[in-house]
N, CA, C and O atoms as CSV, one atom per row, in Angstrom:
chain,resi,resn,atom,element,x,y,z
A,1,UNK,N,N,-24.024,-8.679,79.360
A,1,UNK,CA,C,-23.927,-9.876,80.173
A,1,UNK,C,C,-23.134,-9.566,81.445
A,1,UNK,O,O,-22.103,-8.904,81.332
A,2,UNK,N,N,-23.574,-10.037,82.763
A,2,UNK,CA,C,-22.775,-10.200,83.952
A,2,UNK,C,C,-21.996,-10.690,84.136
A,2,UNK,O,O,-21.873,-11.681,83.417
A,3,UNK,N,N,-21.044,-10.494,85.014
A,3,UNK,CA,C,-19.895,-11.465,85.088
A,3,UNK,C,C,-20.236,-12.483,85.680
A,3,UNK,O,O,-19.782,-13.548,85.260
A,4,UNK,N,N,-21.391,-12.491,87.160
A,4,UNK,CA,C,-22.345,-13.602,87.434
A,4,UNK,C,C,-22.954,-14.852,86.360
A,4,UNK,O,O,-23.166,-16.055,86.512
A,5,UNK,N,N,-23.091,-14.016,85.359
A,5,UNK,CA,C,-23.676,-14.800,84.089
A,5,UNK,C,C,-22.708,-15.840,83.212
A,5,UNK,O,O,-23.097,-16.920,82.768
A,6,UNK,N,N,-21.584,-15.379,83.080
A,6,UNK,CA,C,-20.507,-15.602,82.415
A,6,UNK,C,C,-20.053,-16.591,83.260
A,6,UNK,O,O,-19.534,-17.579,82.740
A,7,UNK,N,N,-20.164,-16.510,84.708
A,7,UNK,CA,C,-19.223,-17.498,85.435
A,7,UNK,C,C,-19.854,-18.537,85.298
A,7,UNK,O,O,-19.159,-19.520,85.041
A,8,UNK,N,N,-21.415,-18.764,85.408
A,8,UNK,CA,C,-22.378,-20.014,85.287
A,8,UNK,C,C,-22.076,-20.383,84.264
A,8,UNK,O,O,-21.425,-21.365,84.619
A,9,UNK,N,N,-22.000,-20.382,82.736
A,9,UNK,CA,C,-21.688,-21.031,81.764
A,9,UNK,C,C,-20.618,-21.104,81.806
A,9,UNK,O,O,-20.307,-22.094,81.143
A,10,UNK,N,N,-19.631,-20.563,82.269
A,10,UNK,CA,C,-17.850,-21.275,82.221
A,10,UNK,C,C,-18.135,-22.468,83.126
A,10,UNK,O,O,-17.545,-23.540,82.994
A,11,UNK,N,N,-19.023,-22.247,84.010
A,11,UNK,CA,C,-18.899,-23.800,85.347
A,11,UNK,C,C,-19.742,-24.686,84.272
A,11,UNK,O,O,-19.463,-25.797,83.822
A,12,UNK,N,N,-20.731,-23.948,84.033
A,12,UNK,CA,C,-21.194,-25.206,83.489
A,12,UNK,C,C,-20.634,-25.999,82.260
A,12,UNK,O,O,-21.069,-27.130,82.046
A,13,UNK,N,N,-19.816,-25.522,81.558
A,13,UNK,CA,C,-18.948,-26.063,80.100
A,13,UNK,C,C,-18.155,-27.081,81.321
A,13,UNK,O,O,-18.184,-28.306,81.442
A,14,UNK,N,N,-17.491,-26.084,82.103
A,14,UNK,CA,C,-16.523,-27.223,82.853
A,14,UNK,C,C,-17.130,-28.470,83.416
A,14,UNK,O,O,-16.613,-29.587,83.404
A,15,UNK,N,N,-18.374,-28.113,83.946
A,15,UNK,CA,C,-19.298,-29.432,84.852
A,15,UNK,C,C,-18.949,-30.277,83.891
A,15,UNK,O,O,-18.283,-31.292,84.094
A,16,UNK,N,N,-19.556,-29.756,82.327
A,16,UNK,CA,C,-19.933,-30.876,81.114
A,16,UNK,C,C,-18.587,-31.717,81.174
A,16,UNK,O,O,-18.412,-32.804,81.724
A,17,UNK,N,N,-17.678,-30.933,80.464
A,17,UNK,CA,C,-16.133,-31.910,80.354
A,17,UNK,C,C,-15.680,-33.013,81.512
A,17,UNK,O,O,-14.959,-34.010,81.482
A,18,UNK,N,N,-16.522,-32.289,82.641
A,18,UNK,CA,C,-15.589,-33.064,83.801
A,18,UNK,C,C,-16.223,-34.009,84.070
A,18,UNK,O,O,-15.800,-34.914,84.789
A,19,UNK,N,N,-17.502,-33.978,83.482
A,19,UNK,CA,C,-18.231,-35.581,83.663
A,19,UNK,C,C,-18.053,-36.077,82.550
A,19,UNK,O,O,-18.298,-37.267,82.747
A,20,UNK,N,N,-17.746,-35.943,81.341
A,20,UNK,CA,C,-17.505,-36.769,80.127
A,20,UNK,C,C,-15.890,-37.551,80.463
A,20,UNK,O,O,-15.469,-38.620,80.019
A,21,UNK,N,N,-15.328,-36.732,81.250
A,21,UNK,CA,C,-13.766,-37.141,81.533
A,21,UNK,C,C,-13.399,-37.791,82.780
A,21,UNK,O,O,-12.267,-38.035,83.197
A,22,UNK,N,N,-14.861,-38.106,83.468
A,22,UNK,CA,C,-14.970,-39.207,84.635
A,22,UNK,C,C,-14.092,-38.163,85.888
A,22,UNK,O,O,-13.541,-38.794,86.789
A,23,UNK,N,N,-14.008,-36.983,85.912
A,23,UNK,CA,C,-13.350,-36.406,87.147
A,23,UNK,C,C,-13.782,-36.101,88.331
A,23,UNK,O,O,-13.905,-34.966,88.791
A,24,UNK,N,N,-14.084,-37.385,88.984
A,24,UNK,CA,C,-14.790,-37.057,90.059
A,24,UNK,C,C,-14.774,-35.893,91.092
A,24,UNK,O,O,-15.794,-35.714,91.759
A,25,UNK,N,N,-13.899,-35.242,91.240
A,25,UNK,CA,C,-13.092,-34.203,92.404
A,25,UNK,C,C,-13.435,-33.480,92.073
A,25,UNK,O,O,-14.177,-32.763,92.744
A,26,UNK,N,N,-12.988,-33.125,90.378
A,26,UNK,CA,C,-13.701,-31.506,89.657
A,26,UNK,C,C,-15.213,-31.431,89.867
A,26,UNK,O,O,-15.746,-30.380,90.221
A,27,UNK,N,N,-15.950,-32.642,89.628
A,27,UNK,CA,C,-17.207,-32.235,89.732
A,27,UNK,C,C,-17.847,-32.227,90.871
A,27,UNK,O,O,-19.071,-32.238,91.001
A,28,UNK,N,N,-16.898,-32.204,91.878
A,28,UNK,CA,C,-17.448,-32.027,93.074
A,28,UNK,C,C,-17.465,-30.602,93.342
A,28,UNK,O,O,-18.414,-29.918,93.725
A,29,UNK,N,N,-16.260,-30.254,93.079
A,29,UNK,CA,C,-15.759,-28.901,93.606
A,29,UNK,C,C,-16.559,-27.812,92.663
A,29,UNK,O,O,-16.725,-26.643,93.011
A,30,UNK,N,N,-17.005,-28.336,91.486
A,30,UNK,CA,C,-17.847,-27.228,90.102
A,30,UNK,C,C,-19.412,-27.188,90.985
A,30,UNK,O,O,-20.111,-26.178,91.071
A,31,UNK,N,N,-19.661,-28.210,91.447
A,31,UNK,CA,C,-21.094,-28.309,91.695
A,31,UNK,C,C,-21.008,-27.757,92.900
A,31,UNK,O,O,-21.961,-27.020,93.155
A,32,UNK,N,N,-20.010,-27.877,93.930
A,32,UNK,CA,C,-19.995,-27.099,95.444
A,32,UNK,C,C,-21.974,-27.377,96.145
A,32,UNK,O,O,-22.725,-28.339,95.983
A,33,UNK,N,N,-22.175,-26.122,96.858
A,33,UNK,CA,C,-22.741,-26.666,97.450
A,33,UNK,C,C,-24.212,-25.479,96.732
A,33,UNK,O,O,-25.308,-25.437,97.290
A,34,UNK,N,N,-23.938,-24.793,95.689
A,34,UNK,CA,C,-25.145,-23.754,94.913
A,34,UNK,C,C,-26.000,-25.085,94.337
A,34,UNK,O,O,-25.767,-26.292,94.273
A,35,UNK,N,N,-27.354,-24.018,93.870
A,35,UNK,CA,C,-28.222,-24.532,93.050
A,35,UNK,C,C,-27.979,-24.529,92.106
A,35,UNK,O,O,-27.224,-23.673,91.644
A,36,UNK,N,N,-28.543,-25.551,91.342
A,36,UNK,CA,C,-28.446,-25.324,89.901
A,36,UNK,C,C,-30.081,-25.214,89.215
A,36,UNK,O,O,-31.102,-25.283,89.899
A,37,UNK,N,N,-30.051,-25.048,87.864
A,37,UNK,CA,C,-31.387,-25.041,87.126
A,37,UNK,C,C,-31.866,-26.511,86.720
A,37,UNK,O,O,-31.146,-27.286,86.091
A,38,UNK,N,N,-33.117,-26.798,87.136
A,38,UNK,CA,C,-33.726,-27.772,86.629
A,38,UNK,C,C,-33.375,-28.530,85.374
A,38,UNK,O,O,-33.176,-29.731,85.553
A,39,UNK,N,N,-33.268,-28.121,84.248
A,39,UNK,CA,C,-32.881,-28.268,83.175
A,39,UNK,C,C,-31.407,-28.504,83.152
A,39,UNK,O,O,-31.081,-29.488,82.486
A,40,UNK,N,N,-30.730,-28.040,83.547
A,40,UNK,CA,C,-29.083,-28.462,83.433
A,40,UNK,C,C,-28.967,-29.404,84.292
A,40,UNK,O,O,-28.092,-30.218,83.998
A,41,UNK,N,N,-29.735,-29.673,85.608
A,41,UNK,CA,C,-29.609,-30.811,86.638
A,41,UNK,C,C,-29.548,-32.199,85.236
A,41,UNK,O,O,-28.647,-32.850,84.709
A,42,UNK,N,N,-31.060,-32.116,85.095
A,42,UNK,CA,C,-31.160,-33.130,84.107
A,42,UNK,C,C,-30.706,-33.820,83.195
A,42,UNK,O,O,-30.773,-35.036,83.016
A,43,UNK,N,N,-30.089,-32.778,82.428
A,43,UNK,CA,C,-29.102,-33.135,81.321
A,43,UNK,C,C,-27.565,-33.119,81.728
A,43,UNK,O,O,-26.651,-33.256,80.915
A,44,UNK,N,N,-27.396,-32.926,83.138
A,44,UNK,CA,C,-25.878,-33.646,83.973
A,44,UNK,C,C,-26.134,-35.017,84.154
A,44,UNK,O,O,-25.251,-35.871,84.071
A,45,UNK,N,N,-27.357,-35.265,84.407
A,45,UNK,CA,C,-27.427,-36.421,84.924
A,45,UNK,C,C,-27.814,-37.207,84.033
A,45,UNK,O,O,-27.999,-38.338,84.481
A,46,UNK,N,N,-28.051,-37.081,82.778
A,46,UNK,CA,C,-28.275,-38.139,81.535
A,46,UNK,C,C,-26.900,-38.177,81.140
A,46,UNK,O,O,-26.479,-39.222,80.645
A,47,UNK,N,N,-26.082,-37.127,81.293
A,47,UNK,CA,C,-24.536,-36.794,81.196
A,47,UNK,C,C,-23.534,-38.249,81.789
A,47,UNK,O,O,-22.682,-38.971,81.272
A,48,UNK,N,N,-24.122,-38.175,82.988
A,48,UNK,CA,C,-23.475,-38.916,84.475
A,48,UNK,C,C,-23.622,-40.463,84.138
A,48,UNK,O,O,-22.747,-41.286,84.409
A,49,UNK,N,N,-25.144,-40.844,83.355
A,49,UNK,CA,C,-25.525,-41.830,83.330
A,49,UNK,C,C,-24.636,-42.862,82.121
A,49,UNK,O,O,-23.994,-43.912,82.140
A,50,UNK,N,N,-25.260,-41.340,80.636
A,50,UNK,CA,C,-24.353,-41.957,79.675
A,50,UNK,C,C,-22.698,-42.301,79.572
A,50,UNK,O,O,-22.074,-42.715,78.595
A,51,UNK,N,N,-22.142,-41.934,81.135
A,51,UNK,CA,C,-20.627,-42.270,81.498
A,51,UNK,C,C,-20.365,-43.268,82.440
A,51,UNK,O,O,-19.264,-43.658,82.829
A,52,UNK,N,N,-21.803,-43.756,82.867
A,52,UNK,CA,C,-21.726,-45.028,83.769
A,52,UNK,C,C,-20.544,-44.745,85.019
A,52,UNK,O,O,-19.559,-45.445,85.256
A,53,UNK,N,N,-20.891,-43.748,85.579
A,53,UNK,CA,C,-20.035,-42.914,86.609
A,53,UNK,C,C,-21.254,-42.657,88.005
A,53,UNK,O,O,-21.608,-41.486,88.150
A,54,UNK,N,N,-21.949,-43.851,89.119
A,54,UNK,CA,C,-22.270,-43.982,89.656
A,54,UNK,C,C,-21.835,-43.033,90.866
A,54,UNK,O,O,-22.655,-42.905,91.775
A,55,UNK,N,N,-20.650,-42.376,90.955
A,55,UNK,CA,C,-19.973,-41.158,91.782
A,55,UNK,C,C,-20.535,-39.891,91.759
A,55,UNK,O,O,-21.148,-39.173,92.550
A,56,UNK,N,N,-20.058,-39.818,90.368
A,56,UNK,CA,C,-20.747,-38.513,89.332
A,56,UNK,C,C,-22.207,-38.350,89.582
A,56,UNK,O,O,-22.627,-37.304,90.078
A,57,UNK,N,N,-22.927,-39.241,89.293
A,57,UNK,CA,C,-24.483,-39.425,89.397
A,57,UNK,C,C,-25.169,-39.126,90.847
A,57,UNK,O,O,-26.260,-38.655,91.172
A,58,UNK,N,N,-24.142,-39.568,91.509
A,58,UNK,CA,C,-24.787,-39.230,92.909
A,58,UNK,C,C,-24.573,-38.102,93.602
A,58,UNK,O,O,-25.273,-37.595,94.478
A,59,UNK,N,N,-23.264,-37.645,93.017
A,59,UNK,CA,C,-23.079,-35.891,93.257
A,59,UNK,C,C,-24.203,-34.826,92.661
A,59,UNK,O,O,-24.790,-33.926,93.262
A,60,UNK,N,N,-24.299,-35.225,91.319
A,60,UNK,CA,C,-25.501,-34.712,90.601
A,60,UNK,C,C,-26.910,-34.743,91.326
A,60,UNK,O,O,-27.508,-33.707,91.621
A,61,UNK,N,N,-27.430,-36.116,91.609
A,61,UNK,CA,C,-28.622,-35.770,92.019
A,61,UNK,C,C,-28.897,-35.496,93.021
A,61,UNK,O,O,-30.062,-35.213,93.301
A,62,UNK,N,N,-27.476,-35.482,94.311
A,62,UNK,CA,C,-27.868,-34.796,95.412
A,62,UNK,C,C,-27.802,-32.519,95.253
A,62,UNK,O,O,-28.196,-31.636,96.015
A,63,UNK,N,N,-27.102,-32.489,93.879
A,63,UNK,CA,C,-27.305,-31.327,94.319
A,63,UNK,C,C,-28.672,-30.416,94.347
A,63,UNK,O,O,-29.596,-30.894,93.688
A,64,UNK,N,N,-28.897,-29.347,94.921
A,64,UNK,CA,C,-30.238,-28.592,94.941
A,64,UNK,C,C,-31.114,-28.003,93.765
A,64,UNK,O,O,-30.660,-28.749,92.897
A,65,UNK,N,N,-31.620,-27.572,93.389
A,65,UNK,CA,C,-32.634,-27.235,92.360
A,65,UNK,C,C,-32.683,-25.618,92.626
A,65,UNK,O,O,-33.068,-25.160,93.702
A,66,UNK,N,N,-32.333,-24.958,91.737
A,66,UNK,CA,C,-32.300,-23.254,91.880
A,66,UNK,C,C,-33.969,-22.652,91.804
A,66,UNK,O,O,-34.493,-22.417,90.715
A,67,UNK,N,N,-34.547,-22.489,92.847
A,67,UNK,CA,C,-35.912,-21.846,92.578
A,67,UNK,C,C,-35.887,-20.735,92.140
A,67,UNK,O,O,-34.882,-20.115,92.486
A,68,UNK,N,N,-36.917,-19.931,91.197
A,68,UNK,CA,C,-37.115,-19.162,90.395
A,68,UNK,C,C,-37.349,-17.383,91.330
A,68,UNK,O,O,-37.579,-16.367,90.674
């Protein structure tokens, strides 16, 4: 495994917590301004929804989509 590799799932564990824990700032700064994968977009944002965090949600779906 890469350390590239390793860092995406540490952000992404963190994305998870920091939207279950309503932190708006962290999940700004986790999501920055990279792509993410289709599939993790999605399930942030059912994430975002099931926390009724209208902040969160809109950070989420403005971020980009990682093409293949």
């Amino acid at each position: 495994m890469t350390d590239h590799k390793e860092y995406s799932i540490a952000t992404y564990a963190a994305l998870k917590t920091s939207i279950a824990n309503g932190e708006e700032q962290s999940v700004k700064e986790l999501l920055g301004k990279q792509p993410i994968q289709d599939i993790e977009k999605s399930y942030l944002i059912d994430l975002a929804k099931l926390k009724n965090n209208s902040v969160i949600l809109k950070l989420i779906e403005d971020t980009p989509v990682k093409n293949r």
